[in-house]
TINU-280104 format. One record per atom (N, C-alpha, C, O): residue in three letters; x, y, z. Coordinates in steps of 0.02 Angstrom, whole numbers, padded with zeros to 5 digits, always signed. Layout:
residues N
ALAXYZ ...
This chain:
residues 164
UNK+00123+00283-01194 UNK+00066+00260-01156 UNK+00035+00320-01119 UNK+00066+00369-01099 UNK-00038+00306-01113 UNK-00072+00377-01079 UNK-00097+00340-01015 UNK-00119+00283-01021 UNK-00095+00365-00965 UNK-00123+00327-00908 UNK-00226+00361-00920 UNK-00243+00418-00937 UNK-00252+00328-00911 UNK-00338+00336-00902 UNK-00373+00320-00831 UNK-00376+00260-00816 UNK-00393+00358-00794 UNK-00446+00349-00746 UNK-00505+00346-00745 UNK-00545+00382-00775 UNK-00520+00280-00694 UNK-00601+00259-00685 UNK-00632+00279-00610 UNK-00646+00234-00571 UNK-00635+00302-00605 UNK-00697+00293-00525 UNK-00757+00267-00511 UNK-00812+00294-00515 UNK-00745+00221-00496 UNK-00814+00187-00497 UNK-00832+00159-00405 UNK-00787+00146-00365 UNK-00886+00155-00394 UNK-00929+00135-00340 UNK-00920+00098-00302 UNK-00922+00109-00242 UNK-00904+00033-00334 UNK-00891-00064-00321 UNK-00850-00088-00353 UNK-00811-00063-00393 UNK-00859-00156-00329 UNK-00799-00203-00382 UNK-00870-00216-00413 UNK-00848-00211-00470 UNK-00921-00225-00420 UNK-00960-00270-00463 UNK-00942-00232-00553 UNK-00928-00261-00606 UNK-00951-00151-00535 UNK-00928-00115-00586 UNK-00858-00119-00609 UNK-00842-00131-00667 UNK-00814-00108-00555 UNK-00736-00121-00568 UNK-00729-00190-00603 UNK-00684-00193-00645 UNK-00766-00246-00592 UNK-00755-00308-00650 UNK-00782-00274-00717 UNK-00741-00253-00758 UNK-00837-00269-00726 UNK-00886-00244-00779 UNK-00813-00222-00840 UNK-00795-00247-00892 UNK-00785-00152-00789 UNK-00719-00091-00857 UNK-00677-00151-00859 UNK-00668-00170-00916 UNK-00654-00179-00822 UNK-00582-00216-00824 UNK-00598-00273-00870 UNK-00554-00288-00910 UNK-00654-00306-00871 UNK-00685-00359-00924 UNK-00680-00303-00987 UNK-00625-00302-01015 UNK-00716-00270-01004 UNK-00729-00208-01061 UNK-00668-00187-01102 UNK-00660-00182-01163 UNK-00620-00175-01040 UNK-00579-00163-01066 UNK-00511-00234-01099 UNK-00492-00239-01157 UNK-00496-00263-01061 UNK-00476-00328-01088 UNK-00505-00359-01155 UNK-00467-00387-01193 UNK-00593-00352-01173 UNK-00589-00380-01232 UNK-00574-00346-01275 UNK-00570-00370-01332 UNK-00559-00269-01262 UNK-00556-00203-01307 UNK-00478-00217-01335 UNK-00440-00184-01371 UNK-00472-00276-01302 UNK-00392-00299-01346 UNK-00320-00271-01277 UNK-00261-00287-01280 UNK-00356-00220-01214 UNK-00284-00192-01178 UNK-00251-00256-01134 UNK-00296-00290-01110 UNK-00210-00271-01124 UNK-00173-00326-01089 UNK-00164-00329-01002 UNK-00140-00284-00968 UNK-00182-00372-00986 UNK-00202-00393-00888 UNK-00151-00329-00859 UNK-00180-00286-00826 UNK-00083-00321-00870 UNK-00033-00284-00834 UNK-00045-00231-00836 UNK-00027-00196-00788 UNK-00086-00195-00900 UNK-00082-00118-00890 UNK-00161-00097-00859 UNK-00202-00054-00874 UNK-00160-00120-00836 UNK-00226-00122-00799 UNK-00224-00122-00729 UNK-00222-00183-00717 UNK-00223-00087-00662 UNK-00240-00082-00603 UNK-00278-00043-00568 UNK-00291+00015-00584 UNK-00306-00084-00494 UNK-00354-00048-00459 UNK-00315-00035-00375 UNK-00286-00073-00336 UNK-00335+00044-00374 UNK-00328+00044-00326 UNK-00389+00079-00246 UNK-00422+00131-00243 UNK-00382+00030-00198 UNK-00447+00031-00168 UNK-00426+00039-00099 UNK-00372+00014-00083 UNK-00456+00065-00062 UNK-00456+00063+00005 UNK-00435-00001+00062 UNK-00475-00048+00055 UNK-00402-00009+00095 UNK-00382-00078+00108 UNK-00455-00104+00144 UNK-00451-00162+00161 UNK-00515-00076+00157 UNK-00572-00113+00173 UNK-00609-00160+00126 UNK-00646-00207+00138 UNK-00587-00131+00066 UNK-00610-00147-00004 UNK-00578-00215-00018 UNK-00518-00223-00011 UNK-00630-00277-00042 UNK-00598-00346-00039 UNK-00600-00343-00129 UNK-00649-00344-00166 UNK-00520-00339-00146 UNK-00527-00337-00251 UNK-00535-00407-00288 UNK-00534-00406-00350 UNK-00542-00468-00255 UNK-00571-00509-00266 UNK-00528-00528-00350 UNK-00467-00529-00354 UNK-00560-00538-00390 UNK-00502-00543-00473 UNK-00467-00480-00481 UNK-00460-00473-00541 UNK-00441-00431-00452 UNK-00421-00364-00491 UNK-00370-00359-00466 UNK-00358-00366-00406 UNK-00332-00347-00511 UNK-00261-00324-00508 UNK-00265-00251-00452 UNK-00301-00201-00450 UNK-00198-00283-00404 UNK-00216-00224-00376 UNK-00144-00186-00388 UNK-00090-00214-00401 UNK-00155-00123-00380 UNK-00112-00062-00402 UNK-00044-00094-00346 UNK-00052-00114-00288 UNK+00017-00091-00381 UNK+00072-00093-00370 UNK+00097-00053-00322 UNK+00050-00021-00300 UNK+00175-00029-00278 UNK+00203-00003-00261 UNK+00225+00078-00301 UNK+00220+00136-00278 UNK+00254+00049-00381 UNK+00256+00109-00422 UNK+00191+00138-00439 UNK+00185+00197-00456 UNK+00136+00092-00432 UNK+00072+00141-00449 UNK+00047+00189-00415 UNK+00026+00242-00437 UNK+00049+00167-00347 UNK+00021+00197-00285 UNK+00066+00237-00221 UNK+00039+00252-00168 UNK+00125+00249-00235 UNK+00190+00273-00189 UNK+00210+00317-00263 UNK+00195+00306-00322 UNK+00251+00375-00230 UNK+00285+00410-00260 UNK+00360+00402-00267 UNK+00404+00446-00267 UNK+00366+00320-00276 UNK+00425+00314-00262 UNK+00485+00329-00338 UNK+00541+00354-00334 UNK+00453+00305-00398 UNK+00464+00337-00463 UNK+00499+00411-00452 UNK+00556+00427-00466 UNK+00447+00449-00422 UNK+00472+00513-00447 UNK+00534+00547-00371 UNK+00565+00600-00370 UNK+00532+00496-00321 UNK+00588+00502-00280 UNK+00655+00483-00302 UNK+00706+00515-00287 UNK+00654+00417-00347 UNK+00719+00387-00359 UNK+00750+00450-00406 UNK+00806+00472-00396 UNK+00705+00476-00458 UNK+00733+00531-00497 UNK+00759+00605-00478 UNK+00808+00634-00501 UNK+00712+00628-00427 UNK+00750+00648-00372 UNK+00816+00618-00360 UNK+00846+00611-00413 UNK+00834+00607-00331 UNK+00889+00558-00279 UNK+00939+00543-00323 UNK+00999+00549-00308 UNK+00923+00525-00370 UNK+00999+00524-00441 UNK+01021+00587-00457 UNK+01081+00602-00455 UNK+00966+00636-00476 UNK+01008+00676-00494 UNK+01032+00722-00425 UNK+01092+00734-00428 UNK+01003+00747-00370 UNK+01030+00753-00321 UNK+01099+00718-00292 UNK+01144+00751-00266 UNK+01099+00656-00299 UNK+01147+00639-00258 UNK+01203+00643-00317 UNK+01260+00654-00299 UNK+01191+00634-00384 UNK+01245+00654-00416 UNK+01276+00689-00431 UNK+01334+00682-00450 UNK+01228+00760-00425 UNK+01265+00822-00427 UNK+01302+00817-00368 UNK+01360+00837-00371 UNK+01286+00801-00328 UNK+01331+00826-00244 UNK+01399+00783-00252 UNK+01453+00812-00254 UNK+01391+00705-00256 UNK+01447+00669-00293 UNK+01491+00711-00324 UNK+01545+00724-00297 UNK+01469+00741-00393 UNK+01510+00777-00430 UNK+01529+00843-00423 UNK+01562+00871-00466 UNK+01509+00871-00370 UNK+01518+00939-00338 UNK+01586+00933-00290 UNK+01636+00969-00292 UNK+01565+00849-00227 UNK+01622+00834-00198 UNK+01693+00819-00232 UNK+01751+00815-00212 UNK+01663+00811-00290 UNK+01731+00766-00319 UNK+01770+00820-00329 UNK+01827+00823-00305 UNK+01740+00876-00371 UNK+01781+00936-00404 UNK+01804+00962-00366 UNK+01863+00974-00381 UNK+01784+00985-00301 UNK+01806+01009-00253 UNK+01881+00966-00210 UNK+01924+00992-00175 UNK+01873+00900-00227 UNK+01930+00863-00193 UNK+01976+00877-00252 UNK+02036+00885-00239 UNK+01957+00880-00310 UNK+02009+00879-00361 UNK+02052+00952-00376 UNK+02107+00953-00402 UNK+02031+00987-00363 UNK+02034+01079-00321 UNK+02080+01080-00284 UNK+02138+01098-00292 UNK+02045+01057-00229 UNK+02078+01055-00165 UNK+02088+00983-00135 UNK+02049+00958-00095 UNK+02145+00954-00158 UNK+02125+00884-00119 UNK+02161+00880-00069 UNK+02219+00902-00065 UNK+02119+00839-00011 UNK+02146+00836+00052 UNK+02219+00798+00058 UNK+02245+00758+00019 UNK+02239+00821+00115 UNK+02307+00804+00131 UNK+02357+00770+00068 UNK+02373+00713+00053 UNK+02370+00832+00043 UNK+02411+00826-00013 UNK+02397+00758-00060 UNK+02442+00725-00087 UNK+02341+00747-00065 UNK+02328+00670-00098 UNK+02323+00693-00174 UNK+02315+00754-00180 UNK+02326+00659-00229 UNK+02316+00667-00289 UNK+02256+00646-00321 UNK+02244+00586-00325 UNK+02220+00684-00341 UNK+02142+00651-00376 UNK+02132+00665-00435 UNK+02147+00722-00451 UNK+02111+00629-00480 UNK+02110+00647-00551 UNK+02034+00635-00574 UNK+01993+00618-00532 UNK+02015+00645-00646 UNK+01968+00637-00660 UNK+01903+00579-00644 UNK+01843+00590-00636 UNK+01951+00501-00643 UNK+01930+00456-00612 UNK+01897+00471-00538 UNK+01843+00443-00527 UNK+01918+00505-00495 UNK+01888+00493-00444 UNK+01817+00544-00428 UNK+01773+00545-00385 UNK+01837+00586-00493 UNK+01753+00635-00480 UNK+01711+00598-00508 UNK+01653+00616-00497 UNK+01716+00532-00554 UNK+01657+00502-00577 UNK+01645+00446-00547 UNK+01601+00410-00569 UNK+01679+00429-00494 UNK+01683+00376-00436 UNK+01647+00403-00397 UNK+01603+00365-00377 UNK+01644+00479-00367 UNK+01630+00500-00327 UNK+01562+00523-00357 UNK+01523+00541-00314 UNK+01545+00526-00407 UNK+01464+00574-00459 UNK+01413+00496-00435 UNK+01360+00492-00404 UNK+01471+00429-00475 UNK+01412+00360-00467 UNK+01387+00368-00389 UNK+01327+00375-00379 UNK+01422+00368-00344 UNK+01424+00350-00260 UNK+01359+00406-00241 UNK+01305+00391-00216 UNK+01380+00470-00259 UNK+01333+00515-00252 UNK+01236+00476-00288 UNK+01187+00445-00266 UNK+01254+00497-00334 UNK+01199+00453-00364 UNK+01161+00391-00335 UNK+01102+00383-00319 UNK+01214+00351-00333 UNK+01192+00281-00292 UNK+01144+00297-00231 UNK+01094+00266-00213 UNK+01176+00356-00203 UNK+01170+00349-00122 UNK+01114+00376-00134 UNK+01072+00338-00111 UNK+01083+00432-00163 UNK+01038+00465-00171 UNK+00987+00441-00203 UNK+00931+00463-00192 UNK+00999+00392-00247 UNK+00956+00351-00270 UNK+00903+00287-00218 UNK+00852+00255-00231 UNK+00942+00291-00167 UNK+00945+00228-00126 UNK+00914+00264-00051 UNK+00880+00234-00009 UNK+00934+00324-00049 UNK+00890+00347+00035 UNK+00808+00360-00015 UNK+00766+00314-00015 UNK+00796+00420-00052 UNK+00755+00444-00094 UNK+00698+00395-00100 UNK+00640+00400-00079 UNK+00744+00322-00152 UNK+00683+00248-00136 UNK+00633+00258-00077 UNK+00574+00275-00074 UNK+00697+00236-00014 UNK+00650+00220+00051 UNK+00614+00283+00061 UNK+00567+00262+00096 UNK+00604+00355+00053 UNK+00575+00372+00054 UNK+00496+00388+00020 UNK+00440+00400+00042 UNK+00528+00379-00045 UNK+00486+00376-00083 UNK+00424+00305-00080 UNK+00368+00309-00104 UNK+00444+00263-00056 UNK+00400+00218-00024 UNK+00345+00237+00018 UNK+00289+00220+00001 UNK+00355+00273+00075 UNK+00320+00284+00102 UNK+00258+00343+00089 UNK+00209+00346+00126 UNK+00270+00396+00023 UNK+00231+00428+00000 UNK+00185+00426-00035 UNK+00184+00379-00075 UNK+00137+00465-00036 UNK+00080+00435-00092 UNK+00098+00479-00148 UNK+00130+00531-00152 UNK+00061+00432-00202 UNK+00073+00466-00276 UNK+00068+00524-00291 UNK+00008+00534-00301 UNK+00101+00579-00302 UNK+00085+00642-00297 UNK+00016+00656-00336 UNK-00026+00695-00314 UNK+00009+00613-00405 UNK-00051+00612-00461 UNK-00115+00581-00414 UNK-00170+00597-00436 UNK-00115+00555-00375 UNK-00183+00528-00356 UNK-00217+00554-00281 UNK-00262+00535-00244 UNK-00168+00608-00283 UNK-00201+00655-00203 UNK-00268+00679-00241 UNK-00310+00667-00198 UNK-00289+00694-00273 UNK-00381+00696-00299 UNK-00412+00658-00287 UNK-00467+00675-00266 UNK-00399+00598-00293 UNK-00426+00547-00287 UNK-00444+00521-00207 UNK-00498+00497-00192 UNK-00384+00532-00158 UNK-00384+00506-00096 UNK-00459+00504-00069 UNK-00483+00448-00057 UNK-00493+00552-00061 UNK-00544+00563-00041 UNK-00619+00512-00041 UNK-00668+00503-00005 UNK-00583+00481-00121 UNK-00648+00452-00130 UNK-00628+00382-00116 UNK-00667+00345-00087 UNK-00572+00364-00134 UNK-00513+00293-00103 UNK-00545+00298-00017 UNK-00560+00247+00013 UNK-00548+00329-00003 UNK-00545+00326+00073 UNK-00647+00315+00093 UNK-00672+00285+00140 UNK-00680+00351+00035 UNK-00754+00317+00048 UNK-00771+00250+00024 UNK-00829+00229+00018 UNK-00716+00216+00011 UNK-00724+00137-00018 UNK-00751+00146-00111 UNK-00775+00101-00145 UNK-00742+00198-00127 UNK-00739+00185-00214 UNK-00646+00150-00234 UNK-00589+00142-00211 UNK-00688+00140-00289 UNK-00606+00110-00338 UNK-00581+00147-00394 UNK-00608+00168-00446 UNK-00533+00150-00375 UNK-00492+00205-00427 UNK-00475+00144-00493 UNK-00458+00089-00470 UNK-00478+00146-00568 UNK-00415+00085-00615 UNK-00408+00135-00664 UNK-00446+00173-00693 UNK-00335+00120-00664 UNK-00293+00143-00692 UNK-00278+00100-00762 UNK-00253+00044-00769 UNK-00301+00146-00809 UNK-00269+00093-00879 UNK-00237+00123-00931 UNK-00253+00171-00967 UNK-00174+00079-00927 UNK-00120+00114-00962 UNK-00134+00105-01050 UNK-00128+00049-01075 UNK-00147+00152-01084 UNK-00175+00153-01159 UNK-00117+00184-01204 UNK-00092+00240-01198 UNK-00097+00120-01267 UNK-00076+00173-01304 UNK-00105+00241-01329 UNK-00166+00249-01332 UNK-00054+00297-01349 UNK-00110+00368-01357 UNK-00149+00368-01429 UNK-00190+00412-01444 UNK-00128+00307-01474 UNK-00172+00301-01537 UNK-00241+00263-01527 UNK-00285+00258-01569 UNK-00242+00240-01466 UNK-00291+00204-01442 UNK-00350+00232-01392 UNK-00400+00203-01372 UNK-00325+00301-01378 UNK-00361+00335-01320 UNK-00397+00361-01336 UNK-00447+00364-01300 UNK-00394+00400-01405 UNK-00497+00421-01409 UNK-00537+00356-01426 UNK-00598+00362-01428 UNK-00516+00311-01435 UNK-00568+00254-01453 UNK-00590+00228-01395 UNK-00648+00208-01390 UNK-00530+00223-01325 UNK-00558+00194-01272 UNK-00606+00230-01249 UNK-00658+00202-01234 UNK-00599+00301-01240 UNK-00652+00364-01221 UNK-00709+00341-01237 UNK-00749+00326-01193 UNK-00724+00333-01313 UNK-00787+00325-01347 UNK-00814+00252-01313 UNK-00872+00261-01293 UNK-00797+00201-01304 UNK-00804+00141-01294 UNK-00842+00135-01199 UNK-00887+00102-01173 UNK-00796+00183-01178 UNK-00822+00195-01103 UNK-00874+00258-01095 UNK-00873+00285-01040 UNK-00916+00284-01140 UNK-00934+00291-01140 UNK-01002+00277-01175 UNK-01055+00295-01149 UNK-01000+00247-01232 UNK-01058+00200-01267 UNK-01070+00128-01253 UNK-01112+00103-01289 UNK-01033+00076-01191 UNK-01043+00049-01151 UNK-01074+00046-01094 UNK-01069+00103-01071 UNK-01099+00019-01064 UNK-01139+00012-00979 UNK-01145+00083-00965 UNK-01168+00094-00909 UNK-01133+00128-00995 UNK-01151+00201-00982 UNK-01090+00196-00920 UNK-01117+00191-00865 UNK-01048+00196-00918 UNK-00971+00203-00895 UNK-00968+00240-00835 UNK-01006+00287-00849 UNK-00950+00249-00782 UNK-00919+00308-00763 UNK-00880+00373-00797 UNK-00832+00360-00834 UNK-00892+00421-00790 UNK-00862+00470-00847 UNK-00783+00468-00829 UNK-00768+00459-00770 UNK-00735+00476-00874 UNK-00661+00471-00861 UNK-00629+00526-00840 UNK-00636+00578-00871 UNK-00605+00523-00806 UNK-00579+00562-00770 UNK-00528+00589-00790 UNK-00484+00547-00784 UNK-00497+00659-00821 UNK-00451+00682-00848 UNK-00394+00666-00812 UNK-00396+00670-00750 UNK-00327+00643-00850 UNK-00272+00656-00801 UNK-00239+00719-00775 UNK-00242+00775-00802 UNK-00211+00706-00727 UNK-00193+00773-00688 UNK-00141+00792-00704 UNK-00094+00757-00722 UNK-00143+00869-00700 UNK-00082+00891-00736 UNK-00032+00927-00698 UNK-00053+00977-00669 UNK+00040+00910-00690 UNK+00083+00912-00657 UNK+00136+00963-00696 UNK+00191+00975-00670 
């Protein structure tokens, strides 16, 4: 899937792509808008938690962080384990999940509270009351949607995705 950006003005337009695009055959889910909370989206899907938070790319963070450290602690107890205790392989991968887990699990709540790292371009205009939609396209399908949003209602031009 390729993610595609719209910027457009209004919702009167934001119905217009999201109609356009729906009969173009793409399905209600891969489709969201995201708008300024002044902005009333009226029928439109509005952009999710994973769409709009960076919380995706925190949890991935946070696994592998907390699992390396997990599995760093473990080796190290299995090295050196405290007060003459015995640790074997079992407990460095007890200790890799826990790591993981934990890191997986602060990272979330953080990652909640951040914005999408991909849509800091965008903020600017989110914040003058335009609408950002996001439509998720297969990539055999994406020069046709191009062409379509653009030989339609004379489109907003699409907005390249950003490259990370």
């Amino acid at each position: 899937m390729r993610r595609l950006y719209f910027l457009v003005p209004d919702t009167t337009t934001a119905k217009a792509i999201v109609d356009d695009l729906l009969r173009a055959g793409m399905t209600w889910r891969h489709i969201h808008v995201l708008a300024n909370h002044s902005v009333a989206l009226e029928q439109l899907r509005e952009a999710s938690l994973l769409q709009s938070s960076d919380v995706v790319r925190s949890l991935e963070r946070g696994v592998a962080l907390g699992g390396a450290t997990g599995a760093l602690l473990g080796l190290v107890a299995l090295v050196f384990p405290p007060a003459e205790l015995a640790f074997a392989g079992g407990a460095v991968v007890a200790l890799t999940l826990a790591g993981a887990g934990f890191g997986a699990w602060t990272a979330t709540m953080i990652g909640v509270d951040e914005p999408n790292a991909r849509l800091e371009r965008f903020r600017g205009a989110i914040r003058d009351a335009q609408l950002l939609i996001m439509a998720d396209v297969p990539g055999s399908r994406e020069h046709e949607i191009e062409q379509m949003a653009s030989a339609i209602h004379n489109w907003p031009r699409l907005v390249p995705p950003p490259r990370l």
